[in-house]
NUGUNU-51174 format. One record per residue (C-alpha): residue number from 0; chain; y, z, x; residue in one letter. Coordinates in steps of 0.2 Angstrom, whole numbers. Example, Ala and Ser with C-alpha at 12.3 -4.5 7.8 and 13.67 -1.06 7.14 Angstrom:
REM NUGUNU-51174
+-----+----+-------+-------+-------+----+
:   i : ch :     y :     z :     x : aa :
+-----+----+-------+-------+-------+----+
:   0 :  A :   -22 :    39 :    62 :  A :
:   1 :  A :    -5 :    36 :    68 :  S :
+-----+----+-------+-------+-------+----+
REM end
This chain:
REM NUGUNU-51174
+-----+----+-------+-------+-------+----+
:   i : ch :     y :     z :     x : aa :
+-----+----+-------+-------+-------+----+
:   0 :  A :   -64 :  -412 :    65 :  X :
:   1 :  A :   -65 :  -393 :    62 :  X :
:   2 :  A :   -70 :  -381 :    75 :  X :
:   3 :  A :   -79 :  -364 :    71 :  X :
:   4 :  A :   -81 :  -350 :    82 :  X :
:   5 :  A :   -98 :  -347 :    85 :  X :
:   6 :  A :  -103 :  -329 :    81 :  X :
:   7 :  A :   -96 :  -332 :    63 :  X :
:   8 :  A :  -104 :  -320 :    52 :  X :
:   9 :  A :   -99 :  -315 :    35 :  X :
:  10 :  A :  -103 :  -304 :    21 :  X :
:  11 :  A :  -101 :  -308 :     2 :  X :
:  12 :  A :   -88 :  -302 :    -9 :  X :
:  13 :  A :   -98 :  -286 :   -20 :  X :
:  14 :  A :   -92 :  -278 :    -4 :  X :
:  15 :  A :   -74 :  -278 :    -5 :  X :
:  16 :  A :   -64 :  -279 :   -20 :  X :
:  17 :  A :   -48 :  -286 :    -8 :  X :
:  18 :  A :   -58 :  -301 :    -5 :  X :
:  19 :  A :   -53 :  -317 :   -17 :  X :
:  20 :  A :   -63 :  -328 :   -28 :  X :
:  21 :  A :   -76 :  -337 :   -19 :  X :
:  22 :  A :   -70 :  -327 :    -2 :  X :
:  23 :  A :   -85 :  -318 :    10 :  X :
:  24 :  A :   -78 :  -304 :    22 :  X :
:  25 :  A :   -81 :  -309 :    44 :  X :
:  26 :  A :   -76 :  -296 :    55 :  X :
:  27 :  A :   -74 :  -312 :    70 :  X :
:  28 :  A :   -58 :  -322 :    70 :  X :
:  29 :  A :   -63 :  -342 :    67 :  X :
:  30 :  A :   -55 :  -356 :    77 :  X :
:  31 :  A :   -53 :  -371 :    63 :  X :
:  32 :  A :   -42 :  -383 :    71 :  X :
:  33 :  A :   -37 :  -404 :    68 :  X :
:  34 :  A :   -35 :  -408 :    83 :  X :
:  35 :  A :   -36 :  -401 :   103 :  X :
:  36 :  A :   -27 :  -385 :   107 :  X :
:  37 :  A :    -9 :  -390 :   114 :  X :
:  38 :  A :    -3 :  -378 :   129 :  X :
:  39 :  A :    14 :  -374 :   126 :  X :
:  40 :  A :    26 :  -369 :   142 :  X :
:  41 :  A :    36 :  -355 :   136 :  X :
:  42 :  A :    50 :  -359 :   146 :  X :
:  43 :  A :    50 :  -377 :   134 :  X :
:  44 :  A :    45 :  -367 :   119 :  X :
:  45 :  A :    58 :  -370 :   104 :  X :
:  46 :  A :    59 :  -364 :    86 :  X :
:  47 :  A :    70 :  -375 :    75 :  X :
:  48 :  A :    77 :  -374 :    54 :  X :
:  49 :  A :    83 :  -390 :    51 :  X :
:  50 :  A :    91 :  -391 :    33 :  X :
:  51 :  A :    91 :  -404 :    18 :  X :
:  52 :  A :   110 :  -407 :    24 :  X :
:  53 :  A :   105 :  -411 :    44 :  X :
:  54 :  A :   113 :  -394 :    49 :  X :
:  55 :  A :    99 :  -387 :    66 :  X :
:  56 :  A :    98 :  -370 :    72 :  X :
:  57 :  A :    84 :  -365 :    86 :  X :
:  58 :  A :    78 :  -352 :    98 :  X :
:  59 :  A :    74 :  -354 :   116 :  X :
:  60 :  A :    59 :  -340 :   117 :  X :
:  61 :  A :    69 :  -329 :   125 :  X :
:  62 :  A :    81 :  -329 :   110 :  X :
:  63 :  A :    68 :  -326 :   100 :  X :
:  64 :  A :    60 :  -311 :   107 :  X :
:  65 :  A :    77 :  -306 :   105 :  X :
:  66 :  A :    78 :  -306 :    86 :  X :
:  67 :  A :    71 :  -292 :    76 :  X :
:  68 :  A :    54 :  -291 :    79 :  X :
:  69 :  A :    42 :  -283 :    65 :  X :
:  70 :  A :    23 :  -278 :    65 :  X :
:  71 :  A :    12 :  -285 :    50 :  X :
:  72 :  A :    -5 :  -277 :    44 :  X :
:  73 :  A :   -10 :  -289 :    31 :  X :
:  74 :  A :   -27 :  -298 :    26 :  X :
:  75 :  A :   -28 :  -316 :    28 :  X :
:  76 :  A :   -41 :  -329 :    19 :  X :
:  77 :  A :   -48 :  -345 :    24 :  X :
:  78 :  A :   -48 :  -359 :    12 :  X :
:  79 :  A :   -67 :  -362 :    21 :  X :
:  80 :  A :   -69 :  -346 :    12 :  X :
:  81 :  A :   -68 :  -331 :    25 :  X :
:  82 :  A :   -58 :  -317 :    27 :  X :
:  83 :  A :   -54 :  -305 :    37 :  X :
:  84 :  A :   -44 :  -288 :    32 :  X :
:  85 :  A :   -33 :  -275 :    41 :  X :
:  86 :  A :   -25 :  -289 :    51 :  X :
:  87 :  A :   -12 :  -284 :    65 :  X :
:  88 :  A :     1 :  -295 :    70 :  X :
:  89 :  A :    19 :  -296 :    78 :  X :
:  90 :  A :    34 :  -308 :    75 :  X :
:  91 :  A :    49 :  -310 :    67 :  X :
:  92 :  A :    51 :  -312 :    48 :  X :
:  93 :  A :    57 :  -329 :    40 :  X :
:  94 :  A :    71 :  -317 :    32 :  X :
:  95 :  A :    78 :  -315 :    50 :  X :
:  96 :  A :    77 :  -334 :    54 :  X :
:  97 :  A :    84 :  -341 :    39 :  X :
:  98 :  A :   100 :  -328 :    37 :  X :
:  99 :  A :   114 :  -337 :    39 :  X :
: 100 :  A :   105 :  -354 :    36 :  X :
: 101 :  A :   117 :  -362 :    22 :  X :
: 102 :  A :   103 :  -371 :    10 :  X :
: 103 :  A :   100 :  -376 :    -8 :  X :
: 104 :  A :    82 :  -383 :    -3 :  X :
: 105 :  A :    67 :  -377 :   -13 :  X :
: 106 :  A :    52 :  -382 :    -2 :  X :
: 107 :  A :    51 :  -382 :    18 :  X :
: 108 :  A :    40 :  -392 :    30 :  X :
: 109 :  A :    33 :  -385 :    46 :  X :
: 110 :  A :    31 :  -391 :    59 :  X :
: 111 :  A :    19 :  -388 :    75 :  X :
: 112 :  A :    18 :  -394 :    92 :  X :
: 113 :  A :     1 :  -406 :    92 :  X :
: 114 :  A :    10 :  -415 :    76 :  X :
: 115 :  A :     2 :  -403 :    61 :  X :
: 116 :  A :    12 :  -402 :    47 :  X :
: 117 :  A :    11 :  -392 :    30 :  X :
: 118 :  A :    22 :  -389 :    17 :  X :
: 119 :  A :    27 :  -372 :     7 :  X :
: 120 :  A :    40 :  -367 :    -9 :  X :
: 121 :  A :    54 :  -358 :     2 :  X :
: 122 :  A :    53 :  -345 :   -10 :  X :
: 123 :  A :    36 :  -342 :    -2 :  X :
: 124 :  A :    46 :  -338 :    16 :  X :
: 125 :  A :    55 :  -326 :     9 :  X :
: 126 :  A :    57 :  -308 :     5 :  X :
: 127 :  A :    44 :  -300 :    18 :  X :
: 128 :  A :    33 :  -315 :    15 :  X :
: 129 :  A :    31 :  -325 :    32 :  X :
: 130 :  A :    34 :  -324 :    47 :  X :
: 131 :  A :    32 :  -332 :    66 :  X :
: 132 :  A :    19 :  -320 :    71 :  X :
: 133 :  A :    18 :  -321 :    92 :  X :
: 134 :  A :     4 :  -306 :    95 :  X :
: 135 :  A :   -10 :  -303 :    86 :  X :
: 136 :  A :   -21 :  -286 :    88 :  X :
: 137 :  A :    -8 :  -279 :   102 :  X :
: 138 :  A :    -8 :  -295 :   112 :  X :
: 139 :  A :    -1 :  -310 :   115 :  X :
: 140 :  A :    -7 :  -326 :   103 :  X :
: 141 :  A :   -21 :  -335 :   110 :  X :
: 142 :  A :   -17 :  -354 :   110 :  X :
: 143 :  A :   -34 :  -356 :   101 :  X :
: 144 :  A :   -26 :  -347 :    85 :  X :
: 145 :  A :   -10 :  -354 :    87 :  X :
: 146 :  A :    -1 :  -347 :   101 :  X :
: 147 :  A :    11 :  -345 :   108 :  X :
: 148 :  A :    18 :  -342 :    90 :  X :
: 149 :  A :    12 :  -348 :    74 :  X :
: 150 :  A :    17 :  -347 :    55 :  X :
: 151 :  A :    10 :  -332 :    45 :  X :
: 152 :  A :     9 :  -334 :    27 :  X :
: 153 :  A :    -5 :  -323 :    21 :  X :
: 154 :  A :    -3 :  -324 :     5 :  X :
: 155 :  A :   -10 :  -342 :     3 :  X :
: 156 :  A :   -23 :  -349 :    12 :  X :
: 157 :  A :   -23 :  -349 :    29 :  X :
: 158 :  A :   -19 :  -367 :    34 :  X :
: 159 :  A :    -1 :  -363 :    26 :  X :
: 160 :  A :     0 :  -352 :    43 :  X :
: 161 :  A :     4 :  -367 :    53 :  X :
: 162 :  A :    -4 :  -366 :    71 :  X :
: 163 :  A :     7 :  -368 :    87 :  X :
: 164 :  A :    23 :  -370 :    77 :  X :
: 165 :  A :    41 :  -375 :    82 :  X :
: 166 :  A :    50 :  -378 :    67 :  X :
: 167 :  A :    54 :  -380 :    49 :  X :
: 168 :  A :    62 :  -395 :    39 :  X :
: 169 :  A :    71 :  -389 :    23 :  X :
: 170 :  A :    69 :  -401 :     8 :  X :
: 171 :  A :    75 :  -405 :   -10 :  X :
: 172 :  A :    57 :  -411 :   -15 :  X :
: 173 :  A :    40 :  -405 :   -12 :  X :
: 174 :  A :    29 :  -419 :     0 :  X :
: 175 :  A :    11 :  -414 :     6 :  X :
: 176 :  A :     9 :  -408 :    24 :  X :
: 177 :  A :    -8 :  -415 :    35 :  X :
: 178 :  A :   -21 :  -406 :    25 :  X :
: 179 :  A :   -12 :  -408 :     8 :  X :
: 180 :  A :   -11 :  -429 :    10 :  X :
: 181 :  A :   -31 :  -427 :    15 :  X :
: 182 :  A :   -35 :  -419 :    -2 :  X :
: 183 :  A :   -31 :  -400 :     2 :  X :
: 184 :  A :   -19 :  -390 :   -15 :  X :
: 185 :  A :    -1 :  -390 :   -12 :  X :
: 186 :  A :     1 :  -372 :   -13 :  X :
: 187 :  A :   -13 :  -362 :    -9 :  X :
: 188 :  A :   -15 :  -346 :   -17 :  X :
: 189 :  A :   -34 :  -340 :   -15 :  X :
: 190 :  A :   -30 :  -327 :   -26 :  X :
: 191 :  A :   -31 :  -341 :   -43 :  X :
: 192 :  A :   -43 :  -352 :   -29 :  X :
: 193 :  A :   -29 :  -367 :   -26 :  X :
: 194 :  A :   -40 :  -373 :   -12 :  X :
: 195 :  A :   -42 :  -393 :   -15 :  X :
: 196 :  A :   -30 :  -407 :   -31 :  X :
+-----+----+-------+-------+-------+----+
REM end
């Protein structure tokens, strides 16, 4: 069952012309979750790319604070219809993780501690697109909106932004992630409204 925030407030789109179809503007941040919040020990925190072929890389946390790390200012939209704009988060670009990763797969999997799943094309990873965003607004990631690190795909709808994740599987064929199997659009783009099949 989802949870909401309380002090959720929101203003129609007239107001902004970045807002999407069908999208209102909140100045809050909403917890929407499937499932209880898990509580990650950083010292067991992992982030792994497992590819079509059965090749793994992963980071320890410490090896991934190591990597290039970049700041994102970027809108994101919820396909319960809110948004929120002038978004600030830190993490390290799918561009980064995936160099070197020897792949002809066309679609990834992620994967989040808690057992969440959600599939996305890998062209949507790349090119500045996505990232594994550990701070938002200057500070560390609340577990409540995915910390310690979560996917950030703000270009489709926010559940593609995979909360508390720890790694991707790379795949031939597209397969529907937890929300996509319970009726939710394989890809996501609030921009043409891909919200539900």
């Amino acid at each position: 069952m989802a949870v909401v925030s309380r002090g959720f407030g929101a203003r129609r789109r007239e107001s902004d012309p970045r807002l999407p179809p069908g999208q209102y503007l909140t100045e809050d941040f909403p917890v929407l979750s499937a499932g209880p919040t898990p509580r990650i020990d950083l010292d067991e925190w992992r982030f792994g790319i497992r590819t079509e072929a059965g090749a793994e890389v992963s980071w320890t946390w410490d090896e991934f604070q190591a990597l290039p790390i970049e700041d994102v200012d970027t809108d994101i939209h919820c396909v319960t219809r809110w948004s929120k704009l002038g978004t600030s988060w830190r993490g390290v670009s799918l561009d980064t993780l995936l160099d070197g990763v020897q792949t002809d797969a066309a679609y990834a999997m992620a994967h989040s501690y808690g057992g969440y799943t959600t599939n996305i094309p890998l062209d949507e990873l790349r090119e500045g697109r996505a990232w594994v965003a550990f701070e938002f607004d200057g500070e560390p990631l609340d577990p409540e909106h995915g910390g310690p690190a979560r996917l950030l795909v703000p270009h489709l709808y926010f559940w593609k932004s995979a909360k508390w994740v720890r790694g991707l599987t790379l795949m031939d064929d597209d397969e529907p992630g937890f929300w996509e199997q319970n009726g939710y659009n394989m890809h996501g783009d609030p921009w043409t409204e891909e919200r539900y099949w």
